[in-house]
N, C-alpha and C positions, 0 to 999 in steps of 0.2 A: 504493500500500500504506500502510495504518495504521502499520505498525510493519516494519523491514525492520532484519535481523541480517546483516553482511556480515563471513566470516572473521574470526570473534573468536579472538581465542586471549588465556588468562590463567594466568598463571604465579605462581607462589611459590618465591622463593628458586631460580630456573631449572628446576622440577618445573611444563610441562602440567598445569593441572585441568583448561581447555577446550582445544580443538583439532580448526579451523578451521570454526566451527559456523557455519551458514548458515540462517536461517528468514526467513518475510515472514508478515505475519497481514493479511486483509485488513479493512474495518471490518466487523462485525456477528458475525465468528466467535467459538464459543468453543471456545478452543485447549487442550490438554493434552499437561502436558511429563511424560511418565513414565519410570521406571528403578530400578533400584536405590539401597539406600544407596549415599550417597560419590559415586555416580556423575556427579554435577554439575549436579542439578537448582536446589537453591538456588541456587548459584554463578551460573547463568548467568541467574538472574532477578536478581541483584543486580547486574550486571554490565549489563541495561539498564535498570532504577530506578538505577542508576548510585551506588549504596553501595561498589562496588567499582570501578575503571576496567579498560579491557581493555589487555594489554601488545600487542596487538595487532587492526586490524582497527577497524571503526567501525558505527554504532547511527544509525538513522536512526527519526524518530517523526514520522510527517506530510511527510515527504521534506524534512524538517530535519534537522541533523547533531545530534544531542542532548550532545555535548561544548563543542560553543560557546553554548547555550544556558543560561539563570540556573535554578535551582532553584524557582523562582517562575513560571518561562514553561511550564516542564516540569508540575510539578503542578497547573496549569491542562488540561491535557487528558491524565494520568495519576495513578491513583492507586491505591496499596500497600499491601496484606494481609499483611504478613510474620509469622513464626513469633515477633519478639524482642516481649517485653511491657514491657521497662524501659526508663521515662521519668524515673525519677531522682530524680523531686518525686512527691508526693501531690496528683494529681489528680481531678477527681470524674467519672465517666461523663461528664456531661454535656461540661466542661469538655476531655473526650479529644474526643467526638464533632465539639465546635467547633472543632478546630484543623483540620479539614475546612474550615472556610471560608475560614480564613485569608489562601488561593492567590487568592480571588478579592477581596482586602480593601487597598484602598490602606494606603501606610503611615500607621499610628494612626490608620486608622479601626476604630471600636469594631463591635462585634456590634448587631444591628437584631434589630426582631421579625419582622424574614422570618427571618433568621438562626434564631432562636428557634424558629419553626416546623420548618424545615426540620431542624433537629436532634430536634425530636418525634416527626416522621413517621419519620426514618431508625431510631430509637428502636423506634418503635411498632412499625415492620417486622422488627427483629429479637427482638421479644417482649422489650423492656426496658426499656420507658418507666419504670416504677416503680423502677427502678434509677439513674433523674438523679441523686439527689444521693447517690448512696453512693461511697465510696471507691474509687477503679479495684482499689489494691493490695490491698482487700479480695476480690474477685473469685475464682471458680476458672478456670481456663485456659478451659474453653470461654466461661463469661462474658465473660471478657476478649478473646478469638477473635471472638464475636460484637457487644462494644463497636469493634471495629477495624474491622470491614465497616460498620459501622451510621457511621463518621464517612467510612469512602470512598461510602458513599449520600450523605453531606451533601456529599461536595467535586465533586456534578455533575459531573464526567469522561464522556467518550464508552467510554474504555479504562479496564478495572482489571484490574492482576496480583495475582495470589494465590500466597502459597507454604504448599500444602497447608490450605487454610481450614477443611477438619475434622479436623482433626488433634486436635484437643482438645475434641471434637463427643462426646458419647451419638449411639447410632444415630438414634435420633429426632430430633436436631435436625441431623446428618450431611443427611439427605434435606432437610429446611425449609430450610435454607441453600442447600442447592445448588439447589433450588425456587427461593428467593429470588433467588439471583445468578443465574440463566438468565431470569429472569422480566423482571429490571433494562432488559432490552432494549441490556444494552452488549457492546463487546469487550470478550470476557476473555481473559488468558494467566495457565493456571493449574499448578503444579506438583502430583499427586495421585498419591495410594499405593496408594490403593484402585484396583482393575485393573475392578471392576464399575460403579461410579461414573465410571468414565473414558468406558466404554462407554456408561452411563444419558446423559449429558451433556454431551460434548463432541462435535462436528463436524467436527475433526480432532485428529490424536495425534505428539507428535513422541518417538520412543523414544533416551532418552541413556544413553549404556554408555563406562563409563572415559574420559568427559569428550568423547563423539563420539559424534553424533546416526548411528542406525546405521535408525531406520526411520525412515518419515513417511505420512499418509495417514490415511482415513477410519479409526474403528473396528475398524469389521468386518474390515479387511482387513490393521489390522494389529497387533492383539489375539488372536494366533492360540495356539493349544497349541505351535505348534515356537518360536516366540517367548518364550511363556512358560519353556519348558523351559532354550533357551538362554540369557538374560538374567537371569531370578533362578532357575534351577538348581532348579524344583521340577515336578513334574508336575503335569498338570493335564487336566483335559476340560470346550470349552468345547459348551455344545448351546442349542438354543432355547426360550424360557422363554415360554409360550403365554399366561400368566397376567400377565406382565411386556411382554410383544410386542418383544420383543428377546432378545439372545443373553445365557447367563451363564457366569458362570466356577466349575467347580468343583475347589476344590484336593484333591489327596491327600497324607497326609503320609507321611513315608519308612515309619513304622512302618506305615502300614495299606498301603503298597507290601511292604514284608516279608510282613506274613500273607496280603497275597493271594498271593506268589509260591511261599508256603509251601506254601498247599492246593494 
């Protein structure tokens, strides 16, 4: 296995957020972690990019133990999309995209013009080569969303986690990205809101509820209307979308559940 979660458990101040979460990813899947707010999707992707440590339980990456491992050994065959956008200093696009290389750069060795290339094309891929020398902090969220995937294209990883990479996406570039990251040809473990987009793209789904993986499995089978109902508490019908060649999701909201109960 690529990636193998054995009994994690993570506490705060002796309060479970995680509790006893088990996953294996194997290489070439692309995974999705879904659930509600709060429910501990971020939590347990930082808990294997290892921003967070677990109060229990251990993370294996390549059937290496990734706690005895350097931060350098790690981001050589991982690398992280997260939701936080502050770096502190005023960086330029380009200069964010190249700390992507960094993982592969002895110490004080400078950037090359592979380097250089290889920061154009990640660029070019996410429609923002014309954005090198602007100011990252100038940026709106989705720009700065798609400057963050555009430097994990530069850091050559086999494996990349995402927590929720459209999140700060327009619908139109929602789809280009997630076009882009399936197209990448890597592992991905992604954390996603979107319950249709889960469906459009991932090859399997792991469902977290109050800090405990409660499904696992393909889409289909576990993307269901009694799921949806029980897990974020909203009705729904899912049916087949002829025009799409897959299933979709269609919400109802409480109010158009009143007036139909009404008539």
């Amino acid at each position: 296995m690529l990636l193998k979660v054995e009994n994690i458990y993570y506490e705060i101040d002796g309060v479970a957020i995680l509790k006893d979460i088990n996953l294996a990813i194997k290489q070439g899947e692309f995974v999705g972690i879904i659930g509600p707010n709060g429910s501990g999707k971020s939590t347990l992707l930082k808990n294997i990019y290892r921003v967070l440590k677990p109060t229990k339980g251990a993370i294996y990456l390549n059937d290496k133990k990734m706690s005895a491992r350097t931060n350098k050994e790690v981001a050589k065959e991982l690398a992280v999309v997260s939701q936080e956008f502050d770096y502190g200093f005023d960086f330029t696009v380009r200069e964010i995209v190249l700390m992507g290389r960094y993982p592969l750069k002895e110490f004080y060795e400078m950037e090359n013009k592979e380097d250089e290339k290889i920061v154009d094309l990640a660029l070019t891929r996410v429609g923002l080569q014309s954005f090198k020398e602007r100011s990252f902090l100038t940026l709106s969220g989705g720009e700065k969303q798609r400057v963050l995937i555009a430097r994990a294209i530069a850091q050559e990883t086999d494996f990349i986690i995402m927590d929720e990479p459209t999140n700060h996406l327009d619908v139109g570039y929602q789809m280009k990205v997630m076009d882009l990251i399936r197209s990448l040809d890597k592992t991905v473990l992604t954390a996603i809101h979107d319950l249709n987009m889960a469906i459009a793209y991932c090859d399997r789904i792991f469902v977290i509820d109050d800090g405990v993986i409660v499904k696992t499995g393909k889409p289909a089978d576990v993307i269901t209307e009694e799921m949806i109902h029980e897990i974020y508490d909203v009705p729904a019908h899912i049916e087949y979308n002829a025009f799409l060649e897959r299933n979709m999701i269609i919400f109802k909201s409480e109010r158009e559940v009143f007036n139909t109960i009404a008539k």
